[in-house]
NURO-947097 format. One record per residue: residue in three letters; x, y, z of N, C-alpha, C in turn. Coordinates in steps of 0.05 Angstrom, whole numbers, plus 5000, padded with zeros to 4 digits. Layout:
// residues N
ALAXYZXYZXYZ ...
This chain:
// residues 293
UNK095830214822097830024831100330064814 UNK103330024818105430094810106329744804 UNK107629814781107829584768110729514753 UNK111829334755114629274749115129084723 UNK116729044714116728904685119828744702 UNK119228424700121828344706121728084681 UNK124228044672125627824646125427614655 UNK124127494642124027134645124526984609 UNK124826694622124926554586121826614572 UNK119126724594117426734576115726984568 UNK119027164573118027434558118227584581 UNK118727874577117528084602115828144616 UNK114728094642112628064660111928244669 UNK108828424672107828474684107428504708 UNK108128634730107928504756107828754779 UNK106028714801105128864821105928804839 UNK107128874853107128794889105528964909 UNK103928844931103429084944103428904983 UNK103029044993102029055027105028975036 UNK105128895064106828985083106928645098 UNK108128405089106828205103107828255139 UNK106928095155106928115176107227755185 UNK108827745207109827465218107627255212 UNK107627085201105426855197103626925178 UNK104427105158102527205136103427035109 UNK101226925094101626825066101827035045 UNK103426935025103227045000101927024983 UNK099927114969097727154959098327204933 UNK098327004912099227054879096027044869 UNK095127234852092627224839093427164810 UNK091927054798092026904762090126964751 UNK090227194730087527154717086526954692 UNK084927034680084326924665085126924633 UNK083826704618083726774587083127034576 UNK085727124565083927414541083327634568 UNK084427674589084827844608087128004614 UNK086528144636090128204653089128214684 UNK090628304701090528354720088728614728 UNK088628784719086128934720084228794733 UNK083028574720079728404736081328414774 UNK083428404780083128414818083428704821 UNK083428904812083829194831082729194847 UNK079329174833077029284858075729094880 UNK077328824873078328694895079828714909 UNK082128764910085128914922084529154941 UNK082329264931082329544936080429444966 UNK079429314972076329254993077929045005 UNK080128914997081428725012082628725039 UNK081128655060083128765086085928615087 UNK086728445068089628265088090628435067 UNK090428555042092528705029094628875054 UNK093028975075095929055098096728945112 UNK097328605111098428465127099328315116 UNK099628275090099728025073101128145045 UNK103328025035103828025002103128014986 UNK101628144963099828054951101728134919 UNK101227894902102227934869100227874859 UNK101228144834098328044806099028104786 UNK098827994765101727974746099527884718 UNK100428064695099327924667101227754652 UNK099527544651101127284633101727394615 UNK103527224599104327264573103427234554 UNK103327424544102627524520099627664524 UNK098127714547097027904556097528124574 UNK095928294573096228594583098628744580 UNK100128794598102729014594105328744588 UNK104928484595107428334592107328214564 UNK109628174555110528204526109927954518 UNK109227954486107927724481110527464476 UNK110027184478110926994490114626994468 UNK115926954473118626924457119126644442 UNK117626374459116626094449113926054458 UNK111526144432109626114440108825784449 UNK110725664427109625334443109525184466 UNK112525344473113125324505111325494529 UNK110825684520109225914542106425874541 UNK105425844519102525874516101425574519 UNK101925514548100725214555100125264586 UNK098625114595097525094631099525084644 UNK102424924624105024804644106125094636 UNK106625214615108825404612107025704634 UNK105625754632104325974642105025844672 UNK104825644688104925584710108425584714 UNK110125564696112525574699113725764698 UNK112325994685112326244674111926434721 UNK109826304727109026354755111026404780 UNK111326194768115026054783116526294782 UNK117726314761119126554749118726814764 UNK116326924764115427054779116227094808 UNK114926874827115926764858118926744869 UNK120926734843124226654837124526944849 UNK123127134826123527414831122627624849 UNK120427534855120327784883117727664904 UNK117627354902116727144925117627074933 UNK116426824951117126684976120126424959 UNK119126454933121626244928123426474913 UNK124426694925126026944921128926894928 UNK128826714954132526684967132226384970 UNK130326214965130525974966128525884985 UNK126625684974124325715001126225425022 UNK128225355016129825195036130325295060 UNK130725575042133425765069130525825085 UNK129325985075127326165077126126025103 UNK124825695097122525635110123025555129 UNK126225615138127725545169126225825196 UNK126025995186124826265197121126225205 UNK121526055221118426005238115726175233 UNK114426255230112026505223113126635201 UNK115026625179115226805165113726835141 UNK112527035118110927025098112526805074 UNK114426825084116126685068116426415057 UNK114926335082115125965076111325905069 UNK109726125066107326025056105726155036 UNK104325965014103826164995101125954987 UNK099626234977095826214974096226354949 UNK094226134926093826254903090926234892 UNK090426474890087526504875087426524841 UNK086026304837086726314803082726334787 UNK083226424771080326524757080226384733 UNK079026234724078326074696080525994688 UNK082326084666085025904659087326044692 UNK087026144687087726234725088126014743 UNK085725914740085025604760086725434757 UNK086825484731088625124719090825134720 UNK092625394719095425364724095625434744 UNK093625484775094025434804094925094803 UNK092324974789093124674785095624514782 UNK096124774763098724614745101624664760 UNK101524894781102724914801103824774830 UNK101924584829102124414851104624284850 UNK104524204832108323904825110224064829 UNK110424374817112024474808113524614835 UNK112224674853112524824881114224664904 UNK115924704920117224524935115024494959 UNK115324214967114124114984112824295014 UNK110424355015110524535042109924805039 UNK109925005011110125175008107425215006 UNK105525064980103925204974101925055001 UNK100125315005098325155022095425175020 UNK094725294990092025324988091625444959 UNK089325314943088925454919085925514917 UNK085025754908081925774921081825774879 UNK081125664867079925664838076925664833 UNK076125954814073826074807072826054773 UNK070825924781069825914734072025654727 UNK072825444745075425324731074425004742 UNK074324744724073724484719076024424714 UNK077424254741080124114732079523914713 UNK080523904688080823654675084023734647 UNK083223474640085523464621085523304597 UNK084923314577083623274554081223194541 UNK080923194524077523294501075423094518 UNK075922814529073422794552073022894575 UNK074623024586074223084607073623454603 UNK074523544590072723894587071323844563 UNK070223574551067523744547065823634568 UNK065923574589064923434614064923684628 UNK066823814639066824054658067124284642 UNK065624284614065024574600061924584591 UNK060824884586059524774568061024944546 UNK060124684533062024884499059224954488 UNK060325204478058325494467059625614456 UNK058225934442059326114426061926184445 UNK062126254472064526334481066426154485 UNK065625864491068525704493069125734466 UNK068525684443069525754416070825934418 UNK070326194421072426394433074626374440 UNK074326234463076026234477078526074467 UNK078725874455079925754432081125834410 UNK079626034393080426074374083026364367 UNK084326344349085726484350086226764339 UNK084226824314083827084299082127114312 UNK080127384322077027374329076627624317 UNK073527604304072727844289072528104312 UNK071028354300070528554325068528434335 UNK066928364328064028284341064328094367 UNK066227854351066627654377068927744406 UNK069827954388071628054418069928234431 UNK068528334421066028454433064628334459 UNK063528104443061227834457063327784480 UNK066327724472068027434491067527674518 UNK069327964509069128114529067328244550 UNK064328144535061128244550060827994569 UNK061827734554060527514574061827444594 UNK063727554603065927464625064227684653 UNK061527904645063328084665061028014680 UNK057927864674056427894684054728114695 UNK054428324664052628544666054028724681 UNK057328724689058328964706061028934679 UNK060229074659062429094640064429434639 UNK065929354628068029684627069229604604 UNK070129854587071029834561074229734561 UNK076029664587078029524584078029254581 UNK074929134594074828804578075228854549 UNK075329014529074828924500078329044493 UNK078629224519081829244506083428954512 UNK083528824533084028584547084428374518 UNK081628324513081928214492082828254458 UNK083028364460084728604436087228594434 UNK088428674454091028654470093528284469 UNK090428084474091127844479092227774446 UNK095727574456096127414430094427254422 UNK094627344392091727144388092626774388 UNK096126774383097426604384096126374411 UNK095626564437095926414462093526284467 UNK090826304452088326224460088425894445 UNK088925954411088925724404091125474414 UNK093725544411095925394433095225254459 UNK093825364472093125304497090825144499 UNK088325204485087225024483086924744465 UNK088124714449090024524437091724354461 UNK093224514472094424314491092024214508 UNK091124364513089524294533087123964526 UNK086224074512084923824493086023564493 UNK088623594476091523474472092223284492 UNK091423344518093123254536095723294550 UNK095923504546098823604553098523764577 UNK100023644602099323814627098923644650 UNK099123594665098023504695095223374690 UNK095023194704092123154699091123264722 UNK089423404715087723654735085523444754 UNK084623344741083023204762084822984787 UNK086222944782088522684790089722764812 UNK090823144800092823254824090623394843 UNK088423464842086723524860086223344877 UNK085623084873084922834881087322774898 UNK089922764897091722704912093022874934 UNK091623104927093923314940092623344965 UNK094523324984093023425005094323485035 UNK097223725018098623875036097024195042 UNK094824225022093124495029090624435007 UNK088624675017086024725009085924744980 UNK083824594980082524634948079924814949 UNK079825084944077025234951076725274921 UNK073325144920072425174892069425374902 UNK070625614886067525804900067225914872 UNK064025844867063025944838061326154840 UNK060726304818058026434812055626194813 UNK052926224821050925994829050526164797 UNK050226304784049426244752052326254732 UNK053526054738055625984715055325954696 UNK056026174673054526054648056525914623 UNK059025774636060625634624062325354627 UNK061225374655062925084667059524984682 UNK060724714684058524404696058924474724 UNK057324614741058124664774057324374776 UNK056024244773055723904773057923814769 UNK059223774753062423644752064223714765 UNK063723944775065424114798065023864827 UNK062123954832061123794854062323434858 UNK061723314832062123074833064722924839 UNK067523134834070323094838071123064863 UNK072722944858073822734891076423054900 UNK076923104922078623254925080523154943 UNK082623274955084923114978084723275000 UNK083423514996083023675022080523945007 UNK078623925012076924044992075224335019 UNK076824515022075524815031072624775045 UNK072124705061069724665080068724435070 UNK069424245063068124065068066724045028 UNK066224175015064124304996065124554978 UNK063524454950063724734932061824954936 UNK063325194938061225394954060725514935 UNK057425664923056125864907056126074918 UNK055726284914056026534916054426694889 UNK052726924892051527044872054327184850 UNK053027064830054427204807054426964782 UNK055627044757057126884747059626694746 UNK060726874720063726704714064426784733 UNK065127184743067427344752065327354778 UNK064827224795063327244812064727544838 UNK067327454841069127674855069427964839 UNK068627934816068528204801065228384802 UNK064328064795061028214798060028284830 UNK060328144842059728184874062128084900 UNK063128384892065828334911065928354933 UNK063228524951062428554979061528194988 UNK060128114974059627774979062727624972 UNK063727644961066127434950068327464975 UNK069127694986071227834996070927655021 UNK069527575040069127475063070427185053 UNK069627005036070126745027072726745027 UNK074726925012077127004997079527065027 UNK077127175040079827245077079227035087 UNK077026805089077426675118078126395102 UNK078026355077080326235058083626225067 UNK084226435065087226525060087626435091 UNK086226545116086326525144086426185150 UNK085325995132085825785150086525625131 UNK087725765107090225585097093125645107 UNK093225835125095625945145095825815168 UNK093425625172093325505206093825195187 UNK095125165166094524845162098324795169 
């Protein structure tokens, strides 16, 4: 995939474009995760049939993978700045590119609709995206490995905290634990760029973020799920999650919640990484009837 570096306030971005959209096609922004890059969607991308009908971006946050580490880490390295950071992105070569005002006057165009798949902290700044988006645009967020909540009662409720949420938190990590953080994400289908991923990651952005997060700082994730209900909330897990409460998942009130239900699917955390022939079906007829809303 060919990849572009465009300037924002939160550093130089990473960023992919690919497919050809076609009249009534959504734009498709993928988010990965903590201590990742964009790498985890290729071999999703690659098996994806709407990639030729559809827009698709995939972009490393800041201060991971190829985009440059944060310029105000206090500002960037939060659920809100990384989701503002998104924005930034969409300004530049999305649907909010010439203004989704002008834009969403043009009946069927890719232009006036946009689908975001977000993966563990992925999830949360799909979340954190909702306020931030003009009215009408976004019309669906499918979030994977991700428990909306928003401070220390509410994720340790939709976590389990373990050796890897510690990880995931912390900000120096020995070799051993970038070892572990990078084995436990992949669900027995590992490659030696998880341990560059995390290697790679500011170590600045893990502790910052989860601090805020704790903190309270951010949207309240359970609140804007609960209210929203201009598009789909698709919560599709690995049925062996070995980091989040699929119970607390279940128990949340939603405003428009993707069939009705939280859907399992074999795998873990990276369920679309570990079994992407099963995930891929969920992920198109997703995107397909967040386009008919």
């Amino acid at each position: 995939m060919r990849y572009t570096k465009i300037a924002t306030p939160h550093g130089h971005l990473n960023v992919s474009v690919s497919g050809k959209p076609r009249a009534g096609s959504a734009t498709i922004l993928f988010i990965h995760g903590n201590s990742s890059d964009s790498r985890i969607w290729h071999p999703l991308l690659s098996a994806f049939s709407l990639s030729k009908t559809h827009r698709t971006i995939i972009w490393d946050l800041p201060g991971h993978g190829e985009s440059s580490d944060a310029p105000d880490p206090q500002m960037t390295y939060t659920m809100t700045g990384y989701a503002q950071a998104a924005v930034d992105v969409l300004k530049e070569i999305g649907p909010l590119q010439d203004g989704f005002a002008e834009s969403s006057r043009a009946e069927n165009s890719w232009m006036n609709k946009l689908v975001v798949m977000g993966w563990s902290l992925g999830g949360h700044i799909a979340i954190e995206l909702i306020p931030l988006l003009p009215a009408g645009l976004l019309k669906g967020i499918m979030i994977v490995g991700t428990p909306p909540a928003l401070g220390i009662e509410q994720t340790s409720r939709g976590f389990k905290m373990d050796v890897h949420m510690t990880a995931a938190a912390k900000d120096e990590l020995t070799e051993e634990e970038k070892v572990a953080f990078a084995q436990s994400v992949t669900g027995g289908r590992y490659e030696e760029w998880f341990l560059d991923a995390v290697s790679r990651t500011d170590p600045r952005a893990r502790k910052i973020m989860w601090d805020a997060f704790n903190g309270g700082k951010g949207v309240d994730q359970c609140k804007t799920v609960k209210d929203w209900g201009d598009g789909y909330v698709g919560v599709v897990n690995g049925r062996d999650e070995p980091f989040v409460n699929l119970e607390y998942l279940d128990d949340l009130v939603y405003g428009k919640l993707w069939e009705g239900k939280c859907t399992r699917v074999s795998g873990q955390h990276a369920p679309f990484w570990e079994h992407s022939e099963e995930f891929l079906p969920h992920l198109e007829k997703f995107v397909k009837d967040c386009e008919e809303l």
